[in-house]
N, C-alpha and C positions, 0 to 999 in steps of 0.2 A: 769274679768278673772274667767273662772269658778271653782269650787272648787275641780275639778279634774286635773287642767292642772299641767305637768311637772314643769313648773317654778316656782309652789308653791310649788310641792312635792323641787326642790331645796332649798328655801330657808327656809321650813322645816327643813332639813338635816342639813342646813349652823347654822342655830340657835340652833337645837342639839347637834350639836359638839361642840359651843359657849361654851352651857348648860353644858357640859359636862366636859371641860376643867376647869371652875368652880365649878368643884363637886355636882350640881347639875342632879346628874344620873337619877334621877327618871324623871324630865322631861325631857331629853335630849332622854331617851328611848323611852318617849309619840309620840315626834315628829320625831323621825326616824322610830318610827312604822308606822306614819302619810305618813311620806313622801315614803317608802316603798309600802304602800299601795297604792298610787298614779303611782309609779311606775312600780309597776307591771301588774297595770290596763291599762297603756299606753303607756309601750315604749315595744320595742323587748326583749322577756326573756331574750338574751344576751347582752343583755343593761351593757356597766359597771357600771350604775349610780345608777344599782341594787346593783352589789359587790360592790360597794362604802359604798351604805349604809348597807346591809347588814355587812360589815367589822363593822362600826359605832356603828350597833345594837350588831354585838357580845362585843366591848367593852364596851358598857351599859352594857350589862349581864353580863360580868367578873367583874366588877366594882361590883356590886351586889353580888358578891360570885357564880353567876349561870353560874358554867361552863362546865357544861354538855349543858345547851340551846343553852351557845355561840357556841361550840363546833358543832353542827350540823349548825347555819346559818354560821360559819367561813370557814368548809367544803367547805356549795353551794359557799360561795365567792371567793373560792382558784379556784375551778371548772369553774365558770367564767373568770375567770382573768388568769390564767396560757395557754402560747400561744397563746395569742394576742396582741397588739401593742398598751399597756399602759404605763405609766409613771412607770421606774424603782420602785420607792418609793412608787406608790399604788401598786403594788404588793409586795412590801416588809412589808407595812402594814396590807394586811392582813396574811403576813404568820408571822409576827412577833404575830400577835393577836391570831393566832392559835395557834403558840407554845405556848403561855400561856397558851391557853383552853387546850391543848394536858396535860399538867403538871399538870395543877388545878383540872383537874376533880378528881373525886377519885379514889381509888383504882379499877381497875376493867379493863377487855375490852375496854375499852374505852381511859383509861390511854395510851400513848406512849412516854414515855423518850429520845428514839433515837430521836424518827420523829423528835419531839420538839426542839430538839436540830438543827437536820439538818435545820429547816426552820428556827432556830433563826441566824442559821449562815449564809443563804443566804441574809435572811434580812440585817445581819450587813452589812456585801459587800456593798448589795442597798443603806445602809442608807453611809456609808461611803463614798461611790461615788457622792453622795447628798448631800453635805454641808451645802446649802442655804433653806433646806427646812425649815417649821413649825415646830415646838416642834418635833426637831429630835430625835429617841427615842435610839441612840447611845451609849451613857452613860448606860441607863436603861439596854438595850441589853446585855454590856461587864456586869454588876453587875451578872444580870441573868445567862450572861454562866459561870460566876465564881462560881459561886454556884456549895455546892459539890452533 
């Protein structure tokens, strides 16, 4: 297989997110950069397997405290994925990943409170409607909008 093809760049992603779930940020970032890279070189810009990992990458960087960086790839991933015919819960994940970035950043233009809020609330619906997924972030979500 050569070392540009798509179903490396997946299982790239698949093993970042592994990484990542394990606390292991620093390489779960390596390899979603990896598989990004891959991906962008080969599939359709509006590929969702871009806003996937893009979604991926911004949670490596929040994880890192970098939420200004997430913040711009979480963006291109809402931009991908809003109005198209994906799985409720990836798009809830990445507007849930945003409202993080939206809150964490600092003070400044860049900070939105409302937004934040709005996209953590449409996520919960997604996620709520979604029982059976993966480390559903449900719980984490209700903490979040409790917060004063």
């Amino acid at each position: 297989m050569p070392s540009d093809h798509p179903a490396l760049a997946q299982n790239f992603s698949n093993l970042g997110t592994d990484l990542y779930r394990l606390g292991r940020v620093d390489e779960a970032l390596a390899l979603h950069q990896r598989a990004l890279a891959i991906y962008e070189k080969k599939l359709d810009p509006s590929h969702d397997d871009i806003a996937l990992t893009l979604t991926a990458l911004g949670d490596d960087l929040l994880a890192q405290g970098k939420a200004e960086e997430a913040l711009r790839l979480l963006e291109r991933a809402l931009q991908l994925r809003e109005g198209k015919e994906i799985a409720a819960a990836d798009l809830a994940q990445t507007r849930w990943s945003l409202a993080r970035a939206l809150s964490e950043v600092p003070h400044g233009r860049l900070r939105d409170p409302a937004r934040a809020r709005g996209l953590a609330l449409q996520a919960r619906v997604a996620f709520a409607a979604s029982p059976g997924i993966t480390d559903n972030p449900l719980a984490a979500i209700d903490a979040w909008l409790a917060r004063p």
